[in-house]
C-alpha positions in Angstrom: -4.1 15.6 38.9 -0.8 16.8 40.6 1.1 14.4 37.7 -1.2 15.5 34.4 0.3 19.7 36.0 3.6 18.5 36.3 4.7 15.6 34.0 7.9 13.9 34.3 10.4 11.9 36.2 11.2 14.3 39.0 7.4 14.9 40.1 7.1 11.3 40.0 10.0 10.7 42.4 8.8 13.4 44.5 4.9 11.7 44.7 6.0 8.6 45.5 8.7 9.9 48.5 5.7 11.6 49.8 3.1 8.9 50.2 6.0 6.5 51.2 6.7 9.0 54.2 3.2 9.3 54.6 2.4 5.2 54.8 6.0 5.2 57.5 4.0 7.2 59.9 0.9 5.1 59.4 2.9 2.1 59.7 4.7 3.3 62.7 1.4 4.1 64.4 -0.4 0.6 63.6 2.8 -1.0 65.0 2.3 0.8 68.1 -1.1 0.1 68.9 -0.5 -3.7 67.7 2.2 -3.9 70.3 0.0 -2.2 72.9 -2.8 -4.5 72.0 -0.8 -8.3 72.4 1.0 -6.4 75.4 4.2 -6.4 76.6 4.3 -9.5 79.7 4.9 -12.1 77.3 8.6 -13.9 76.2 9.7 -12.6 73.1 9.0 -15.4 70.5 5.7 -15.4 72.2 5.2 -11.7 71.7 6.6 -12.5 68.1 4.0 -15.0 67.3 1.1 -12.6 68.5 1.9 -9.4 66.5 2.9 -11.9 63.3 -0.7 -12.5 64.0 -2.1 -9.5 63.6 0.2 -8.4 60.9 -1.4 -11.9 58.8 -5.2 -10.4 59.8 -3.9 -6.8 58.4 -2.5 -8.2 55.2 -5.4 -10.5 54.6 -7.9 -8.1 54.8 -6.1 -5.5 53.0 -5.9 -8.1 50.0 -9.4 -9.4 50.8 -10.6 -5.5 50.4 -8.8 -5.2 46.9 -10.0 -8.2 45.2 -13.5 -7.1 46.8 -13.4 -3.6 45.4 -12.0 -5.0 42.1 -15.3 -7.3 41.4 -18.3 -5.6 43.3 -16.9 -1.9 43.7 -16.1 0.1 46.8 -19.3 0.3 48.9 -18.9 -3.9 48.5 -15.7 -3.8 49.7 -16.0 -1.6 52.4 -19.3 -3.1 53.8 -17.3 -6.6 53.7 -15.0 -5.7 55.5 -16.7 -3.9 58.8 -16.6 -7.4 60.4 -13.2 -7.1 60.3 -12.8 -3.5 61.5 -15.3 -4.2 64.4 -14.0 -7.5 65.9 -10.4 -5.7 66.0 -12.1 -2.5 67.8 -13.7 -4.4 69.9 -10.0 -6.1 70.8 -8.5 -2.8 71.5 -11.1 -2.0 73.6 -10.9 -5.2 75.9 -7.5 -5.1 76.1 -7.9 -1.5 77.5 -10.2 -2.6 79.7 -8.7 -5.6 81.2 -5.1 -3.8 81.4 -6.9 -0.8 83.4 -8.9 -4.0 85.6 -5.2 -5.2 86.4 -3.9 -2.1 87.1 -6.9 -1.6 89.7 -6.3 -4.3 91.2 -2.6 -4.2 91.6 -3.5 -0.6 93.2 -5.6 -2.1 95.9 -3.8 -5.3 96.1 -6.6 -7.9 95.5 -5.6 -11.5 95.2 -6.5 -12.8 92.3 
């Protein structure tokens, strides 16, 4: 609507800077959880080849969800892609959990 109010190049400019500081920040934050999630105990190309991973899993399903809401619609796409959204919850949340089971045990020095 913001564009139809204020036609021309300069609004245009200004729209685009906007949501491409916007997507930075979401970036930014996906990258951090991402590298939280693979971890930080791994060799470099190894911790390379796990968040190249998860950047291929982002970027198919971000293109999966498009050509899904381009044939069947939103609600289509959406429900399509909860599989998706669940399996990588569920990966955050054991990777929380198994860090804060390592953490416990370095605290109380179990072998193991």
């Amino acid at each position: 609507m913001g564009l139809t109010v204020f036609p021309g190049f300069w609004p245009m400019v200004a729209a685009v800077a906007a949501l491409g500081f916007g997507g930075a920040l979401c970036e930014v934050a996906q990258h951090s959880l991402a590298l939280h999630i693979i971890g930080s105990d791994a060799d470099p190309p190894t911790l390379d080849a796990r968040f190249s991973a998860l950047c291929l899993i982002e970027r198919v399903s971000a293109i999966l969800g498009a050509a899904l809401d381009k044939s069947y619609g939103y609600p289509v796409a959406i429900a399509s892609l909860r599989p998706t959204m669940l399996t990588g919850t569920l990966r955050a949340l054991l990777a929380e959990t198994a860090n804060a089971v390592l953490k416990a045990k370095k605290a109380m020095r179990l072998p193991g």
